[in-house]
N, CA, C and O atoms as CSV, one atom per row, in Angstrom:
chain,resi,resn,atom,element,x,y,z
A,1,UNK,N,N,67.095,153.551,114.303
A,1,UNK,CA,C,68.458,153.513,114.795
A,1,UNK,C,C,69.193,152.391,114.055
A,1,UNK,O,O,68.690,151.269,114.123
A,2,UNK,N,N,70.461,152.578,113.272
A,2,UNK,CA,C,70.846,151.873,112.683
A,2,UNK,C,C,71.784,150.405,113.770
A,2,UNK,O,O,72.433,150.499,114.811
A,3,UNK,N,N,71.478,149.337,113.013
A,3,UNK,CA,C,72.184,147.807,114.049
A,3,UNK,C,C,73.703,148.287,114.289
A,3,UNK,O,O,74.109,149.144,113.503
A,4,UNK,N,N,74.318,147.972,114.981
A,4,UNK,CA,C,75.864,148.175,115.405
A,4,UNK,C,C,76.195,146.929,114.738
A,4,UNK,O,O,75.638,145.831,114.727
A,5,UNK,N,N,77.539,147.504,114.027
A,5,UNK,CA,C,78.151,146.772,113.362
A,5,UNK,C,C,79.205,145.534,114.336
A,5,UNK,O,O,80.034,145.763,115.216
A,6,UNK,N,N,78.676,143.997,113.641
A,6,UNK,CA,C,79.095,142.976,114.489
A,6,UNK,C,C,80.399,143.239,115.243
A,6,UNK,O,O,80.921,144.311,114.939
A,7,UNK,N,N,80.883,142.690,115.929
A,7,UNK,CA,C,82.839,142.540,116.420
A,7,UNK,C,C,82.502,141.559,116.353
A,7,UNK,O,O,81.624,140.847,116.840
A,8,UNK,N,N,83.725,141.473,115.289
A,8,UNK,CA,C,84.737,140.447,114.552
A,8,UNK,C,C,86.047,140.304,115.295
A,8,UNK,O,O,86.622,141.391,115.244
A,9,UNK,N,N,86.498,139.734,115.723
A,9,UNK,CA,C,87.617,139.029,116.088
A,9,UNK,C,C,88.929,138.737,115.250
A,9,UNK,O,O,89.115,137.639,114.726
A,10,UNK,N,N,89.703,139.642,115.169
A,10,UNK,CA,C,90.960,139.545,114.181
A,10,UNK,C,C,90.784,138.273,114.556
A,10,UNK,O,O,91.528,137.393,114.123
A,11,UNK,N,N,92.225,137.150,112.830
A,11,UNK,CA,C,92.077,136.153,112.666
A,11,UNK,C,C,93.876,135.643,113.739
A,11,UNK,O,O,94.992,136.162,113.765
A,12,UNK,N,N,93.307,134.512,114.391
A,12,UNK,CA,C,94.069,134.833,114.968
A,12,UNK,C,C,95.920,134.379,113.765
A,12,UNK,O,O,95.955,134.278,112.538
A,13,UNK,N,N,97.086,134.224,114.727
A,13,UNK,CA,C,97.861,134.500,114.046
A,13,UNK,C,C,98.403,132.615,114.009
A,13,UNK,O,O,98.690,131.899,114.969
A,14,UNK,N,N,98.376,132.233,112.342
A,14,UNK,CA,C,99.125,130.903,112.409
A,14,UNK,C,C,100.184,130.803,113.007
A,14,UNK,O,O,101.128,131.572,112.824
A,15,UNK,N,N,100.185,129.666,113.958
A,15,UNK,CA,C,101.835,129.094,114.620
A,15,UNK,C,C,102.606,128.833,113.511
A,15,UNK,O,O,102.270,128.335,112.436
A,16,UNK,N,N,104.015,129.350,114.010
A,16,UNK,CA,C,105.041,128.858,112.975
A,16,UNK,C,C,105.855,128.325,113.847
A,16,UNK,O,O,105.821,128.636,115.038
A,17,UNK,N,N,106.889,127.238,113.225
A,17,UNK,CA,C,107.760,126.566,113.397
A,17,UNK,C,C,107.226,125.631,115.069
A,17,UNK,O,O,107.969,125.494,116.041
A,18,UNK,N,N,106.168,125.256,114.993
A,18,UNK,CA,C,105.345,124.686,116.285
A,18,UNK,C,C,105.619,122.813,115.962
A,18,UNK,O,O,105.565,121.881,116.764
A,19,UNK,N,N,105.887,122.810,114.608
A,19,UNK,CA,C,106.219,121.273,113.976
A,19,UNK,C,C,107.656,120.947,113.978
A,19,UNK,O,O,108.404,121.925,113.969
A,20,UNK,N,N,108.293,119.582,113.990
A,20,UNK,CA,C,109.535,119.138,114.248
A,20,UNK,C,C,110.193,118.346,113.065
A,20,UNK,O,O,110.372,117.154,113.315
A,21,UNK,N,N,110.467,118.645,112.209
A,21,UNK,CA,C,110.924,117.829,110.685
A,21,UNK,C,C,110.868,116.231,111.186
A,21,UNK,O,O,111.690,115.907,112.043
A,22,UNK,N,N,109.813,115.087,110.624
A,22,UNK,CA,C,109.928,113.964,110.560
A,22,UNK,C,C,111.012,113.224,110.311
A,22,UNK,O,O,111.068,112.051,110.682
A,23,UNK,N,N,111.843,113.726,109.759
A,23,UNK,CA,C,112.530,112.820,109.659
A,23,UNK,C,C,114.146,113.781,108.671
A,23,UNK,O,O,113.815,114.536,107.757
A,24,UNK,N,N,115.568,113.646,108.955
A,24,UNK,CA,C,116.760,113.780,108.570
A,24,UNK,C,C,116.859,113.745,106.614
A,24,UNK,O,O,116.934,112.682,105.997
A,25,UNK,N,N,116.839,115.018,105.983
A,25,UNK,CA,C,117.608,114.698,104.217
A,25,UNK,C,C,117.556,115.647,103.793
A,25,UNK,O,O,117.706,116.758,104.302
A,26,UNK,N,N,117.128,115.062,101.882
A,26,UNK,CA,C,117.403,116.204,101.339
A,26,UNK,C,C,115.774,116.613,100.560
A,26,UNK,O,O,115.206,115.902,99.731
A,27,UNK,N,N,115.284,117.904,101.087
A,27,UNK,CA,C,114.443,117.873,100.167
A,27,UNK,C,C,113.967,118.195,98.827
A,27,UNK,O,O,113.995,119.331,98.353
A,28,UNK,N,N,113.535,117.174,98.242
A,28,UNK,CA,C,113.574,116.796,96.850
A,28,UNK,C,C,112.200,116.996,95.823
A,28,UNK,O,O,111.932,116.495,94.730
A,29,UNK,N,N,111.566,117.833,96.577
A,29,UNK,CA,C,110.081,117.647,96.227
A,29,UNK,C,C,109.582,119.256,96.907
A,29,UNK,O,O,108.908,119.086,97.923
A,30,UNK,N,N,109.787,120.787,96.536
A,30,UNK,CA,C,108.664,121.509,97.514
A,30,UNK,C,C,107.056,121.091,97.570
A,30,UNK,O,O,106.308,120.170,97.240
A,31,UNK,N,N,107.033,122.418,98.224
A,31,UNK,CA,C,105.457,122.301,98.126
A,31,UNK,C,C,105.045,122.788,97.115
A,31,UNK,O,O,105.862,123.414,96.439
A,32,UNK,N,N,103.571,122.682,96.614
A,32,UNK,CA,C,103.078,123.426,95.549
A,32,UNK,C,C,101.296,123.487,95.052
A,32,UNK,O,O,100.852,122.982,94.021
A,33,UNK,N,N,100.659,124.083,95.879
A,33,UNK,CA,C,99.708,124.024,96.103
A,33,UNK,C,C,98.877,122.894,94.966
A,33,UNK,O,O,98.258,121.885,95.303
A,34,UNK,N,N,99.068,123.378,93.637
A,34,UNK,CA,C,98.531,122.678,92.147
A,34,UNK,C,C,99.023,120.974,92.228
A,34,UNK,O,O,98.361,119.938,92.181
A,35,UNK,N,N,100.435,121.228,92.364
A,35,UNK,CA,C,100.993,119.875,91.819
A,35,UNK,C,C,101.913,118.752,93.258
A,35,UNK,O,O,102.649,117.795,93.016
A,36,UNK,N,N,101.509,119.339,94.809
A,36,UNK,CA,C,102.712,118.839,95.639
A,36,UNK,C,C,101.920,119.665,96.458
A,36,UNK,O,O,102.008,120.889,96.552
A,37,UNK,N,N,100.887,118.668,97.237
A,37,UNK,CA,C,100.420,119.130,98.496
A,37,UNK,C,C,101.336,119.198,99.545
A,37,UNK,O,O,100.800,119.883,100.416
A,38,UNK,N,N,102.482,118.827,99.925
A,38,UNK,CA,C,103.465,118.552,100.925
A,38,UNK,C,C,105.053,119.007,100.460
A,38,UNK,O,O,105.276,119.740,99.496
A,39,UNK,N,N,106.035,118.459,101.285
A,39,UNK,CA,C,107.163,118.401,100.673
A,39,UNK,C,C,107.832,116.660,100.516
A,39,UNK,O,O,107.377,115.770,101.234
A,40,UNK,N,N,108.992,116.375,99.438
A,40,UNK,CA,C,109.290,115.206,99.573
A,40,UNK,C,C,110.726,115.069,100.524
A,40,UNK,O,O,111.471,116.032,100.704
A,41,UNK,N,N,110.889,114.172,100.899
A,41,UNK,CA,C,112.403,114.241,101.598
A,41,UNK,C,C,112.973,113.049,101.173
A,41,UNK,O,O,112.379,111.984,101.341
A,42,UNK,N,N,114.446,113.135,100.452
A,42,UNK,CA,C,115.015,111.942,100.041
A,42,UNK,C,C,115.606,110.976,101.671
A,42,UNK,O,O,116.366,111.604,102.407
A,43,UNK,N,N,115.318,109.943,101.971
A,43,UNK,CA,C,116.091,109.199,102.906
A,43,UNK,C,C,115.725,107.987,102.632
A,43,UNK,O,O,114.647,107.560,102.220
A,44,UNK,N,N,117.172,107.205,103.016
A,44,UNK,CA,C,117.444,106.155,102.658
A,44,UNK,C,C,116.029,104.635,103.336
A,44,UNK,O,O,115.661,104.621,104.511
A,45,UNK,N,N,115.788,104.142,102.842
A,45,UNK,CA,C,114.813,102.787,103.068
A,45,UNK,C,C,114.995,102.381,104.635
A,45,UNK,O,O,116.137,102.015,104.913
A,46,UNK,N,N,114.387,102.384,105.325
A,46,UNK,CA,C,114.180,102.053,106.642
A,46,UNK,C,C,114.612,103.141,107.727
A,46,UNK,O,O,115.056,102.690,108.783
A,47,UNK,N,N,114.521,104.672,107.563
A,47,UNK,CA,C,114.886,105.557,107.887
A,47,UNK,C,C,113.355,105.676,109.101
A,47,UNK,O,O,112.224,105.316,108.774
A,48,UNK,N,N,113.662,106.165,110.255
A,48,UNK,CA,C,112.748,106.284,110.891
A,48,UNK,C,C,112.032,107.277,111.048
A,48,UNK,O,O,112.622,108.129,111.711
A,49,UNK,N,N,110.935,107.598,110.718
A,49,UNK,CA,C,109.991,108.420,110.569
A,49,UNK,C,C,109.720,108.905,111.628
A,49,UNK,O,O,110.304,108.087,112.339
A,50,UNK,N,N,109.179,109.779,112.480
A,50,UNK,CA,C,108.900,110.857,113.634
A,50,UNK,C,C,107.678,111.708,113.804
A,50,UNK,O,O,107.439,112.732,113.165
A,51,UNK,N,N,107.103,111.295,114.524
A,51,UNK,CA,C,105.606,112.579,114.423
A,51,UNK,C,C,106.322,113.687,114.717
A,51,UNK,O,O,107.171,113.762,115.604
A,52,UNK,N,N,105.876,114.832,113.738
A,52,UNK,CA,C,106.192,116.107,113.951
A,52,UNK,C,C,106.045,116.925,115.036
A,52,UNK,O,O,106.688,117.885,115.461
A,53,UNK,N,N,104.906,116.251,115.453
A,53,UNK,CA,C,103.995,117.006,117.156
A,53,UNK,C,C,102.981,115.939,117.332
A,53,UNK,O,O,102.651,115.108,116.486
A,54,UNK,N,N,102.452,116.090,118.750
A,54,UNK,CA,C,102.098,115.240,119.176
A,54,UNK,C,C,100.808,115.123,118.862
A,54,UNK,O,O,100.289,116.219,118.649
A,55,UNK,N,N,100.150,114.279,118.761
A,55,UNK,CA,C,98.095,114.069,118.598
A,55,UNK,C,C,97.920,112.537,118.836
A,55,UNK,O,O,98.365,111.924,119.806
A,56,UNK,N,N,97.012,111.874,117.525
A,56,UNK,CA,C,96.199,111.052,117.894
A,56,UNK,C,C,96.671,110.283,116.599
A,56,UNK,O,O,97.339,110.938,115.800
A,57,UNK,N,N,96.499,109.457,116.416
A,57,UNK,CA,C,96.405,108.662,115.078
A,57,UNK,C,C,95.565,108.417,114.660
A,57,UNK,O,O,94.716,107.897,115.385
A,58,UNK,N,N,95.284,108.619,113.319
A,58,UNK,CA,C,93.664,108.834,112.896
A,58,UNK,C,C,93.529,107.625,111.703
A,58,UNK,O,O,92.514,106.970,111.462
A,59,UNK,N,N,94.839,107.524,111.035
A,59,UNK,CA,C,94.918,106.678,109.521
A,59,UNK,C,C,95.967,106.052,109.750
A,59,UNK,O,O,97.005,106.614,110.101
A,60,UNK,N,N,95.867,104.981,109.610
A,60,UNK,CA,C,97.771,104.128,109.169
A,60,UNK,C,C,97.066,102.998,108.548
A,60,UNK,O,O,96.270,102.204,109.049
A,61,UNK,N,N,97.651,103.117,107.021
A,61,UNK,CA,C,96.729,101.813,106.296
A,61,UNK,C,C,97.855,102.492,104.986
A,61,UNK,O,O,98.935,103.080,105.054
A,62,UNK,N,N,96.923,102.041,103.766
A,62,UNK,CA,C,97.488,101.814,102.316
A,62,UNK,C,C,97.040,101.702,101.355
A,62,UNK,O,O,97.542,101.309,100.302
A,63,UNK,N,N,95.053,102.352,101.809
A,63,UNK,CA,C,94.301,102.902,100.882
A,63,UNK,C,C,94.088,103.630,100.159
A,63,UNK,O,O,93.115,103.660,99.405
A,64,UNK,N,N,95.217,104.591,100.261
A,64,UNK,CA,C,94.704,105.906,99.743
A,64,UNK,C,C,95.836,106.007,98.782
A,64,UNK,O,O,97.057,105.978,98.936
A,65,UNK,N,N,94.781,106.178,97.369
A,65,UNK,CA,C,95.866,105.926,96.376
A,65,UNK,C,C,96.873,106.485,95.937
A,65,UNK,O,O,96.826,107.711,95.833
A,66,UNK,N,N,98.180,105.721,95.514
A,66,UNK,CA,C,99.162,107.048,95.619
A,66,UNK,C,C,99.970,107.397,96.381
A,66,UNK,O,O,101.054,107.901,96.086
A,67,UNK,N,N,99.474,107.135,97.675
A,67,UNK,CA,C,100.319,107.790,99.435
A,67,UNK,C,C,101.490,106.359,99.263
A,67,UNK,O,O,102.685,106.494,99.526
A,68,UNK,N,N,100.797,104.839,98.714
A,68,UNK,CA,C,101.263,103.754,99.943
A,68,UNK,C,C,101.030,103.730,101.344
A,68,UNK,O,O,99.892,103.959,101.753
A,69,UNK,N,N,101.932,103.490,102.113
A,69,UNK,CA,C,101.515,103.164,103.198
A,69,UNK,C,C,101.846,104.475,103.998
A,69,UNK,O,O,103.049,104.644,104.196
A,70,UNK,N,N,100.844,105.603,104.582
A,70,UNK,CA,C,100.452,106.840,105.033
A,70,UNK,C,C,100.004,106.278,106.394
A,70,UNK,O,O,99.376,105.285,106.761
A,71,UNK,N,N,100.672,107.479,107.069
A,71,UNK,CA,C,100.413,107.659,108.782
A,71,UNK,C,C,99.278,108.929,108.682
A,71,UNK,O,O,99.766,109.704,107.859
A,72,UNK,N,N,98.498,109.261,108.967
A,72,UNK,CA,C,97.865,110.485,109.462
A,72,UNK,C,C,97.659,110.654,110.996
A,72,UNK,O,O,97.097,109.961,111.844
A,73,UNK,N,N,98.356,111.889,111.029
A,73,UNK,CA,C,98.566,112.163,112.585
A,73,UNK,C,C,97.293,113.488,113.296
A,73,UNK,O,O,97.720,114.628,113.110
A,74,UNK,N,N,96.084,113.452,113.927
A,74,UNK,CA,C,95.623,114.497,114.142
A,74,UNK,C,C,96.139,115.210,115.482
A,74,UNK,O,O,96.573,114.661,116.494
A,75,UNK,N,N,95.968,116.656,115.210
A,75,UNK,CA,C,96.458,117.376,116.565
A,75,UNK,C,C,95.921,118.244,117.029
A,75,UNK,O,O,94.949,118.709,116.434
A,76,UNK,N,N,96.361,118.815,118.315
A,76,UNK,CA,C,94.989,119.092,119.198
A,76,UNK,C,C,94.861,120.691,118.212
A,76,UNK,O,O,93.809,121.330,118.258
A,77,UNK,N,N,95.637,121.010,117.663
A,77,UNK,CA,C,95.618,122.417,117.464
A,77,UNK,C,C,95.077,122.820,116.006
A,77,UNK,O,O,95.297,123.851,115.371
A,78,UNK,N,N,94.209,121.563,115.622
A,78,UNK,CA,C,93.289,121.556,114.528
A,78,UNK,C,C,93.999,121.144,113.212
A,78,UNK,O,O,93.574,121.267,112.063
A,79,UNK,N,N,95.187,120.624,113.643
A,79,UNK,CA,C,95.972,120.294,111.969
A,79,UNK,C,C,96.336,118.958,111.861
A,79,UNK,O,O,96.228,118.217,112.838
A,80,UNK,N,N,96.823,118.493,110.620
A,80,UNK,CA,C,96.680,116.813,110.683
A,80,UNK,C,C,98.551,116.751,109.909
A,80,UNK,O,O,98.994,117.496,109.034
A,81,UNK,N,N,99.082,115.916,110.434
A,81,UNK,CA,C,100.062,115.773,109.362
A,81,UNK,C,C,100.147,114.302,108.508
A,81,UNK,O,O,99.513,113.322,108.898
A,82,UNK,N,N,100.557,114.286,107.931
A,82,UNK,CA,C,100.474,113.347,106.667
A,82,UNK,C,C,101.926,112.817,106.608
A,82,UNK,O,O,102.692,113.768,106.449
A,83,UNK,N,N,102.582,111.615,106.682
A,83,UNK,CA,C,103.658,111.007,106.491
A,83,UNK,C,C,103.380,109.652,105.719
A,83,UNK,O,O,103.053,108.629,106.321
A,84,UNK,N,N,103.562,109.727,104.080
A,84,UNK,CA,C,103.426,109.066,102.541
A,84,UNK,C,C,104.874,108.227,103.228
A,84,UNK,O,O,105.637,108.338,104.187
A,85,UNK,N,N,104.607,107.160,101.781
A,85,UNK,CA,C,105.618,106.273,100.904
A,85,UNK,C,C,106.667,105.099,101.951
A,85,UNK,O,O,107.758,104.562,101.758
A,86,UNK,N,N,105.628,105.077,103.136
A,86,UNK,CA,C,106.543,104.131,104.250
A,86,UNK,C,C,106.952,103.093,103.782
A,86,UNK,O,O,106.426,102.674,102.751
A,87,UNK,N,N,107.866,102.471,104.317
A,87,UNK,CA,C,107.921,100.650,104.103
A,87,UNK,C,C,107.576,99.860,105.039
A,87,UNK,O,O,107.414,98.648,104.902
A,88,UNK,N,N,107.322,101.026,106.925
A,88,UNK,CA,C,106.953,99.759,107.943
A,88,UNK,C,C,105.867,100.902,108.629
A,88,UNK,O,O,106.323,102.023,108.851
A,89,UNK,N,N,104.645,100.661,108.914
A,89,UNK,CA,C,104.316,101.329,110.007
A,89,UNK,C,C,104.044,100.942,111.262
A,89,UNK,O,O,103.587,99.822,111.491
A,90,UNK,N,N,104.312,101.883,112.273
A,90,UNK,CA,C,104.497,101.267,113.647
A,90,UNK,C,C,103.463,101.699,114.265
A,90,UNK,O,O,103.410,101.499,115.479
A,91,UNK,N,N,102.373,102.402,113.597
A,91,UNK,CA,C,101.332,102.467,114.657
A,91,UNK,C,C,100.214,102.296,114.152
A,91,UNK,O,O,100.055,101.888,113.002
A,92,UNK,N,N,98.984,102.679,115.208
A,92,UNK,CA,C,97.561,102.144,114.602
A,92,UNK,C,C,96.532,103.242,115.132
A,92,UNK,O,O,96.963,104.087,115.917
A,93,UNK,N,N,95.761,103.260,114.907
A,93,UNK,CA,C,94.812,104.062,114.414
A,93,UNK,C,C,94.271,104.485,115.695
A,93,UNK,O,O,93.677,103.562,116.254
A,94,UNK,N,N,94.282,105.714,116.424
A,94,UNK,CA,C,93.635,105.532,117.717
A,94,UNK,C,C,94.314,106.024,119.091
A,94,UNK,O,O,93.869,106.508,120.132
A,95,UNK,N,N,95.770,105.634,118.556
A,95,UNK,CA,C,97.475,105.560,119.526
A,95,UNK,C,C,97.552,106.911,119.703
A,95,UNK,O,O,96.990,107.678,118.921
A,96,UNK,N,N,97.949,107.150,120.292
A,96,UNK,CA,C,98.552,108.650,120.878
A,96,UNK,C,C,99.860,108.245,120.831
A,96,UNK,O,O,100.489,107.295,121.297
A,97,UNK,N,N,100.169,109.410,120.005
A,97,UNK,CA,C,102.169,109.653,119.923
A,97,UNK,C,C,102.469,111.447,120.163
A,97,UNK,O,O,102.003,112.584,120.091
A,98,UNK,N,N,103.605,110.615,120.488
A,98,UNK,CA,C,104.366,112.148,121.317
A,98,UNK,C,C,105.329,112.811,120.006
A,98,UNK,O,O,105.874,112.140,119.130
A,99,UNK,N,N,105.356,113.912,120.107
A,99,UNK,CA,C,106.217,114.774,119.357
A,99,UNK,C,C,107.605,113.821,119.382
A,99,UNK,O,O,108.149,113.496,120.438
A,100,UNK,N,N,108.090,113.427,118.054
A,100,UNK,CA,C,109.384,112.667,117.645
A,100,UNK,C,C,109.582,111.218,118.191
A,100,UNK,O,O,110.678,110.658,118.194
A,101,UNK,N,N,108.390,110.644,118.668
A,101,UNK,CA,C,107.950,109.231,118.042
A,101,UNK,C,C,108.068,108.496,116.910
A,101,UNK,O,O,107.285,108.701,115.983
A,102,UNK,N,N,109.147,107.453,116.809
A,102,UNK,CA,C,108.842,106.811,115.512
A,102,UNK,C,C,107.547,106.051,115.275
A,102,UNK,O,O,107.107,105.268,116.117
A,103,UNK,N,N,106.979,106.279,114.185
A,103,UNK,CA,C,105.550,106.285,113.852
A,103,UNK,C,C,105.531,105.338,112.367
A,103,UNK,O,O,104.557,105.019,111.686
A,104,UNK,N,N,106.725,105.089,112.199
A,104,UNK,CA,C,106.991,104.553,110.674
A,104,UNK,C,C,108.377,104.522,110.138
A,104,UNK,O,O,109.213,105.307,110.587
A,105,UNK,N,N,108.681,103.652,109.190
A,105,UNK,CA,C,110.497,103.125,108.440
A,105,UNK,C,C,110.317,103.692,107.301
A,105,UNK,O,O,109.439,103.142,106.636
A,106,UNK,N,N,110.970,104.873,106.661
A,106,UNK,CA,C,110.725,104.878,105.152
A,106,UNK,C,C,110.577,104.337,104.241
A,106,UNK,O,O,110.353,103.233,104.739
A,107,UNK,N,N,110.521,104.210,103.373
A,107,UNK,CA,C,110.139,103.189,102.011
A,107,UNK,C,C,110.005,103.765,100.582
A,107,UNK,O,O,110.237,104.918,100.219
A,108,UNK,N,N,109.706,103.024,100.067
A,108,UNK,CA,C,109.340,103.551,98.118
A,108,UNK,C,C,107.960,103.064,98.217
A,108,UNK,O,O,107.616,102.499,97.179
A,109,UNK,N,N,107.100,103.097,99.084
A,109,UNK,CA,C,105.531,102.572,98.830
A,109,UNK,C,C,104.955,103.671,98.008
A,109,UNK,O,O,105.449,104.799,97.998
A,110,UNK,N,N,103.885,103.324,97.306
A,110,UNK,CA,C,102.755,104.334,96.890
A,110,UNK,C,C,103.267,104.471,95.510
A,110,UNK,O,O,103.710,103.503,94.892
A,111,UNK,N,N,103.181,106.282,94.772
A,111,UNK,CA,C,103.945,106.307,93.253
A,111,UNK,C,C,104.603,107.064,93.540
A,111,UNK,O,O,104.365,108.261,93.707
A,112,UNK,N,N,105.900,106.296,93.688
A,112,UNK,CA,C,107.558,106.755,93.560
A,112,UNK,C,C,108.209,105.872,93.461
A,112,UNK,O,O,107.814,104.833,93.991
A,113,UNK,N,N,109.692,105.871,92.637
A,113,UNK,CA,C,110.623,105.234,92.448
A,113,UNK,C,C,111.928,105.084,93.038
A,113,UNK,O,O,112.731,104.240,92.640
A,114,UNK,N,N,112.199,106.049,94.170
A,114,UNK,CA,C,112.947,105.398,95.165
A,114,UNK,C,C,112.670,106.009,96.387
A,114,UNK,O,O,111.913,106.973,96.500
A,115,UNK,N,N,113.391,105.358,97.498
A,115,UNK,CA,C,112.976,105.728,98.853
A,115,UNK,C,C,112.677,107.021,99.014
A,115,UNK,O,O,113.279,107.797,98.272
A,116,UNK,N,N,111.808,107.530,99.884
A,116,UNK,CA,C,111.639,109.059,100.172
A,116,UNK,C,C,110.369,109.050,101.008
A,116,UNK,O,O,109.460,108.221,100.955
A,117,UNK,N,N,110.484,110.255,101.887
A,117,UNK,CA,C,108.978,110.074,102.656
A,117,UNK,C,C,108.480,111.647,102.651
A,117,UNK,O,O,109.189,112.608,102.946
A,118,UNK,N,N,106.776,111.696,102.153
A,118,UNK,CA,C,106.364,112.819,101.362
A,118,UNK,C,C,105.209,113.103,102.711
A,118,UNK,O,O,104.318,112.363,103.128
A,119,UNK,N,N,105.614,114.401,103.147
A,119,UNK,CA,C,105.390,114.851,104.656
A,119,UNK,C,C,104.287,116.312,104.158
A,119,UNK,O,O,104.624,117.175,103.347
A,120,UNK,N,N,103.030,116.261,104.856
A,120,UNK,CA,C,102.137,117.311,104.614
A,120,UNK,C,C,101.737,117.937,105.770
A,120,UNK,O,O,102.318,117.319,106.661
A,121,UNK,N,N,101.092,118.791,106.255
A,121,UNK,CA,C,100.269,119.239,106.999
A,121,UNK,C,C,99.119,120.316,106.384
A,121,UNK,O,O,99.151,121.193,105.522
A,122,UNK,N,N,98.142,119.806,107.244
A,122,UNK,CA,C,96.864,120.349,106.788
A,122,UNK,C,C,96.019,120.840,107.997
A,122,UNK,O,O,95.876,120.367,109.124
A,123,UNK,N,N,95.403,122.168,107.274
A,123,UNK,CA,C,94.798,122.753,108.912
A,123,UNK,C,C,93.294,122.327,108.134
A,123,UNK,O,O,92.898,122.708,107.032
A,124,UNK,N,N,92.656,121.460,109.052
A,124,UNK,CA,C,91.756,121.104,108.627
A,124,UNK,C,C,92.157,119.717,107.498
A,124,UNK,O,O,92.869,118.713,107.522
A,125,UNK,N,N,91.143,120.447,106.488
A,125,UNK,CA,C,91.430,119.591,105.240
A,125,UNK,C,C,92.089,120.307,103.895
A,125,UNK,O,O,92.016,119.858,102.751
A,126,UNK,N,N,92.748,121.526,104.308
A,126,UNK,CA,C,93.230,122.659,103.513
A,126,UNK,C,C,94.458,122.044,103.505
A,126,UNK,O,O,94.597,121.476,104.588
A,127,UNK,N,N,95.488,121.876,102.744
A,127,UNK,CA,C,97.319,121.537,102.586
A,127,UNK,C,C,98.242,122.838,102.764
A,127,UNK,O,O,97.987,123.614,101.843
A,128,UNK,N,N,98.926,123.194,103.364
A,128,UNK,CA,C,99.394,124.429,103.887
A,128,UNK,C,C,100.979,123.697,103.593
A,128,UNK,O,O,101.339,122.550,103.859
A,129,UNK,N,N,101.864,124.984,102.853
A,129,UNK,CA,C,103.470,124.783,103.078
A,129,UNK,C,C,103.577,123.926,104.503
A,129,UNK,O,O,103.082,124.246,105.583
A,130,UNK,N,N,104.112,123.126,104.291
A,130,UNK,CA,C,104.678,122.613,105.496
A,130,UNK,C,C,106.387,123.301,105.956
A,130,UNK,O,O,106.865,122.927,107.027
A,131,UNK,N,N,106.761,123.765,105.539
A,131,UNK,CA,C,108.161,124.440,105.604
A,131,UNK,C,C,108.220,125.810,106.617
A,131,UNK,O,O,109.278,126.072,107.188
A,132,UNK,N,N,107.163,126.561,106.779
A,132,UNK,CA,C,107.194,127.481,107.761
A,132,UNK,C,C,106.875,127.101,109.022
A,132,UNK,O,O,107.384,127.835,109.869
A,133,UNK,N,N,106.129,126.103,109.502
A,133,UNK,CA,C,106.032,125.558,110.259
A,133,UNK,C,C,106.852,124.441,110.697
A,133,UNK,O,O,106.395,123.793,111.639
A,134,UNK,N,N,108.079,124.044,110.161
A,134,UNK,CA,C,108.473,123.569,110.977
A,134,UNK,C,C,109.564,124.243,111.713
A,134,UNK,O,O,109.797,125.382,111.307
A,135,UNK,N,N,110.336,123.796,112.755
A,135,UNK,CA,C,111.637,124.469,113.745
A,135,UNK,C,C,112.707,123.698,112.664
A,135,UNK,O,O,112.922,122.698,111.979
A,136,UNK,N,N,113.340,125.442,113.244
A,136,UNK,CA,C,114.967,124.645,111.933
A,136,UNK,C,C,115.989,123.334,112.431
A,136,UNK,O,O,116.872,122.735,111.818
A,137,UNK,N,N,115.538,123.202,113.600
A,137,UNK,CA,C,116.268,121.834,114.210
A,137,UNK,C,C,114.970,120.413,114.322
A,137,UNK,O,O,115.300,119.307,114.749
């Protein structure tokens, strides 16, 4: 008698627009899987940064080369967002922040030449457009 073929579980369907734009501009940078894990957003130096949705704080430091000073935000719904190139960060590693929390002041940290803050999300450790996911407000 031949085995019955497993059930599989369609995949379920990615949330869209479940994220809240960090922060007010112009964006200056898409995404691009090869060259621009994220998008960039031009705003002016001390512009206040915003968790997109709410989680945990996993990273806020200035190790990671390149970023400058990077927030990593984890969330319950398995995705992490990434907020590059700060000039102040306001939180620490551990903190729970609420959806549109300032979390950080923009800046020119990391490699760039003027203010801008370079915003990712990742399901997992995969870099996904961040642009469909967020709400148009």
């Amino acid at each position: 008698m031949p085995e019955p073929a497993p059930v599989v579980a369609p995949p379920a369907p990615e949330p869209q627009a479940n994220f809240r734009w960090p922060a007010r501009g112009r964006v200056i940078s898409g995404y691009d899987s090869k060259s621009n894990e994220g998008i960039n957003i031009a705003v002016p130096e001390g512009t206040p940064v915003k968790a997109a949705e709410e989680g945990t704080v996993a990273y806020a430091g200035s190790d990671v080369k390149g970023y400058g000073k990077l927030v990593l935000v984890r969330h319950a719904n398995g995705y992490v967002s990434a907020y590059a190139h700060n000039g102040e960060i306001d939180v620490r590693p551990g903190e729970k922040v609420k959806r549109g929390q300032v979390i950080a002041k923009s800046g020119a940290s990391g490699n760039v030449t003027s203010p801008q803050l370079h915003f990712e999300i990742r399901k997992g450790a995969v870099p996904v457009d961040p642009v469909p996911h967020l709400a148009s407000n």
